[in-house]
N, C-alpha and C positions, 0 to 999 in steps of 0.2 A: 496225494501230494506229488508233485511232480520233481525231475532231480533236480532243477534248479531253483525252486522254491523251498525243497528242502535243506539244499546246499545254504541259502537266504537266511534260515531259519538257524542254522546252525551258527551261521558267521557273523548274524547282528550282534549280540552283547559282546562280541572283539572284532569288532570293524576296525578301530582304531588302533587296535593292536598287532593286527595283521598287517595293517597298511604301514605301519613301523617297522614293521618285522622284515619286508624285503628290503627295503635298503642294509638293513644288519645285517641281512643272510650275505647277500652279494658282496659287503665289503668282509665277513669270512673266508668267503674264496677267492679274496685276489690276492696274486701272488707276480712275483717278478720274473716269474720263466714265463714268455710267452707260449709256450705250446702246451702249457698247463693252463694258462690265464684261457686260451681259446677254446680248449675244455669243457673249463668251468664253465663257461659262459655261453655252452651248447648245452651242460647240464641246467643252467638256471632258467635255458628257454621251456625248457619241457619236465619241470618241473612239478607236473602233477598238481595234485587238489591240495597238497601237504597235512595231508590228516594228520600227522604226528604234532607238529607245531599246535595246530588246533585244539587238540587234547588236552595240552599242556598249557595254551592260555584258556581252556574253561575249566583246567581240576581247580587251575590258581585262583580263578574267582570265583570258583565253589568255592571255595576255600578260605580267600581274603580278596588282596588288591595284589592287581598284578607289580613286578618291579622290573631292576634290572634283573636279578637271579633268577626271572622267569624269562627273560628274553634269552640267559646263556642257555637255559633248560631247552627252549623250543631250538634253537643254534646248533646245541650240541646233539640234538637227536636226529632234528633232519639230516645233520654234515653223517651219523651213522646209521643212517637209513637210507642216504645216496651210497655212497659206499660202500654197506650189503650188496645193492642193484648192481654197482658197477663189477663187482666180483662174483654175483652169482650168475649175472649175465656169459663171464669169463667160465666159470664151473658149467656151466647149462650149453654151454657153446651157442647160445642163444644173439642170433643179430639184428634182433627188431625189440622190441619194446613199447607196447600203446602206440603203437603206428609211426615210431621213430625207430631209425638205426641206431644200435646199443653202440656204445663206447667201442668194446672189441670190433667191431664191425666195421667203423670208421677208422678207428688209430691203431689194428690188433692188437692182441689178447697181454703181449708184454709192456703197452704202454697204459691199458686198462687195469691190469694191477696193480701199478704202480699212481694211478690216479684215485684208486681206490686206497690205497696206503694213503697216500696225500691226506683224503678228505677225512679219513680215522685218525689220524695225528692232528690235525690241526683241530679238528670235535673238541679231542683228549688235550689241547693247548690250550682251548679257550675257555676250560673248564678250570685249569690249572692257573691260568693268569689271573681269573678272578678268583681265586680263592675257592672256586667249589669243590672241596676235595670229596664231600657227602655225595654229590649228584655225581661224581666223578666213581668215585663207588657202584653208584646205582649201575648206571652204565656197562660198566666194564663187568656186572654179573650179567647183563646181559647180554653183553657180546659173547662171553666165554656160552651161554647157555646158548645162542644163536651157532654157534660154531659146533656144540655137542649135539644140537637137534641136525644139525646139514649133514652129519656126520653118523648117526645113529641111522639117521633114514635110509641113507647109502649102506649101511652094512646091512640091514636089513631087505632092503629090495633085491638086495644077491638071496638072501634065504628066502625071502617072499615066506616072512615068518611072524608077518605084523598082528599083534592084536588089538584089540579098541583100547586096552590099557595104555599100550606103545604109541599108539597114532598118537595119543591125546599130550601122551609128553612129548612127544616129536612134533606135534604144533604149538605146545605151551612155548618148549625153547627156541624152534623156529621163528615162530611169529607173536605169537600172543606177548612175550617175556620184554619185547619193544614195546608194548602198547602200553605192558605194566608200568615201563620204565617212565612211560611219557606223563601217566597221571598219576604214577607217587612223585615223581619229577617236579611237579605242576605245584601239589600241595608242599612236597617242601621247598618250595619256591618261594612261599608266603610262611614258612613257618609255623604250618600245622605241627597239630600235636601227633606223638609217633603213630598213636590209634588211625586218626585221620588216614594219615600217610598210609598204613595198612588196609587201608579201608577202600584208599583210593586206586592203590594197587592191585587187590582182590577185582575192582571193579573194570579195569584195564585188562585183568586177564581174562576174566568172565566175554568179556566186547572182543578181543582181539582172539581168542579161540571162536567165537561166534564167527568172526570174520574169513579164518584161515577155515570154516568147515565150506561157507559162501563160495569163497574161491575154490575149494574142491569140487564142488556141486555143479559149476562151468564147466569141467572137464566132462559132464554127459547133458550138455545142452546144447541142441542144434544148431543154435545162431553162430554157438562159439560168439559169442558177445563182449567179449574181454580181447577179442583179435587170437586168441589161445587157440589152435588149431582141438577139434576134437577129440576125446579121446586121448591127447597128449602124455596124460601120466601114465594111464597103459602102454603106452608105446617108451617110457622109459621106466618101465617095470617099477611105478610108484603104487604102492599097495595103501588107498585111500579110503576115509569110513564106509562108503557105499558098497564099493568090494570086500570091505571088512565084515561087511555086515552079514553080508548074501553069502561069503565063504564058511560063516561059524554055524548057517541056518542051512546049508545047501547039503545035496546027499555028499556020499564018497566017489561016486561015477562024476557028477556034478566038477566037486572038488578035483577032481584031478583033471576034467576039461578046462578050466579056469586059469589052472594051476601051466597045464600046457600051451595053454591061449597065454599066457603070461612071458614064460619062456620063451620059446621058440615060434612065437606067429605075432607076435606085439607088433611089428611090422608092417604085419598084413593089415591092411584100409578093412576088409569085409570081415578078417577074424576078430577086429578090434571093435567094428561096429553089432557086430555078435554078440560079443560081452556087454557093448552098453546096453543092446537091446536086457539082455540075461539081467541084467544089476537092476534095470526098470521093472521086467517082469516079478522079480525076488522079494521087490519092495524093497530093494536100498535107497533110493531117490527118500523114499519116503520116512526110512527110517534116521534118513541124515539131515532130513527136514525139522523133524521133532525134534532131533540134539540140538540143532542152530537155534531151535525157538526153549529148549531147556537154558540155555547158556543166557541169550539177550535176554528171558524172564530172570535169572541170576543177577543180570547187569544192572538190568532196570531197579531188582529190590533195593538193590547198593544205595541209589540214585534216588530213592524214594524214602532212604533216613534224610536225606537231607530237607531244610525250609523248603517249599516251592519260592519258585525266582525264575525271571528269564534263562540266565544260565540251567536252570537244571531242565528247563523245559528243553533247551539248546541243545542238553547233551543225550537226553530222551531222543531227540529228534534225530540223532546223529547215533544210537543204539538201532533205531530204525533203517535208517539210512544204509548203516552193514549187511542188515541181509533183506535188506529190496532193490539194493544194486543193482544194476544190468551189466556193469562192468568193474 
């Protein structure tokens, strides 16, 4: 299947719902300071595929019929899923983005914060105005857990002391702990019962760790397909399952080449291309292959208590779609 057919395949049974959904989004972000209105309205051009929003109007019709409380669900995750971007962009000192100049790049790093607070506040307003205080809940464990994963990883890349145990909760609250939020989000949108809702969340974490291993896995792919320069997270001393894998299997000479390749040569274009070679030889490529396809077979069984229906074939198709990504 090709990505825009599978993209097709994903977005039929809420065609209607998406196309409702940008006018919502856009009247979220406008605001009456102009130099934040222009902003927003550089972030709504480049907007992405918004998988988040997605998510959360197919848990809701897995689940029931969509309503208003799923449109603030899909609202409030994207306005906290921009605003992650805008301030990791700022943390990363990163000035591109999918082939656009990031926020800090354009407006620096102290109007980028503060754009980023913006779109966190109003997420957390629009939740509050209607009454969601539950999905308001949800959220904000996930921000708190987003902030301890950004934060765990960073004290650990100083020790370069990660192990598969670590990685795995350093991507659950990184990234995965959003996905979850998006489809127990979804279900109690419709007023699933709390099993559901657990269920549907288990299923969010399962797909969105699948996801965050995909994107590591680009860090030793040629093309650099995602625009990610290669190699990237070695060169900011991110200790990722492939390395993980090859350092707990590799001798003690080994381990302390790696270890030094880490330290002191992350830098270096041919020390760094070294190590990718070394993690391919080890069998890391391939043993972070198998995790990605443990995790979407997890995802998938979630998705297969449920009746078959459009929708679940939808979100099948979009388990897939995570890690046969090219970007």
């Amino acid at each position: 299947m090709t990505k825009a057919s599978a993209l097709n395949t994903i977005k039929a049974p809420i065609e209607k719902e998406l196309k409702d959904f940008d006018p919502y989004f856009r009247n979220a972000m406008r605001t009456k300071v102009r130099l934040l209105d222009v902003i927003n309205r550089y972030i709504i051009k480049r907007k992405g595929k918004e998988v988040r929003p997605i998510l959360v109007f197919l848990s809701a019709k897995l689940c029931g019929e969509t309503n208003q409380s799923t449109f603030t669900a899909a609202t409030l995750t994207q306005l906290l899923h921009t605003a992650t971007l805008v301030h990791d962009d700022v943390v990363d000192e990163a000035y591109e983005r999918r082939g656009f100049f990031s926020i800090n790049a354009l407006w620096k790093s102290k109007v980028a914060v503060l754009v980023g607070d913006f779109l966190l506040s109003k997420g957390l307003l629009i939740a509050l105005d209607n009454d969601e205080f539950d999905q308001l809940k949800v959220v904000s464990e996930s921000v708190k857990d987003m902030s301890e994963g950004e934060l765990l990883q960073i004290e650990k890349s100083k020790k370069l002391d990660i192990t598969e145990e670590v990685y795995f909760d350093i991507i659950y609250k990184k990234t995965a702990s959003l996905i979850a939020a998006c489809t127990q989000l979804g279900a109690l949108s419709v007023n699933a019962d709390t099993e559901t809702q657990e269920k549907m969340k288990q299923f969010g974490s399962y797909l969105g760790i699948a996801f965050q291993i995909k994107d590591d896995l680009f860090d030793y792919d040629k093309q650099a397909a995602i625009g990610k320069p290669t190699g990237n997270d070695i060169k900011e001393k991110k200790l990722t399952l492939p390395l993980i894998a090859v350092l707990r299997d590799c001798s003690p000479k080994e381990k302390r080449w790696v270890l030094k390749s880490l330290k002191k040569h992350n830098k270096n274009k041919e020390r760094v291309q070294e190590l990718i070679n070394f993690v391919k030889e080890k069998g890391g490529i391939e043993y972070t292959r198998e995790k990605m396809h443990e995790y979407k077979s997890k995802a998938e069984s979630i998705l297969m208590t449920f009746p078959e229906s459009e929708i679940r074939d939808a979100m099948i198709a979009l388990v897939d779609y995570t890690i046969e990504r090219k970007k």
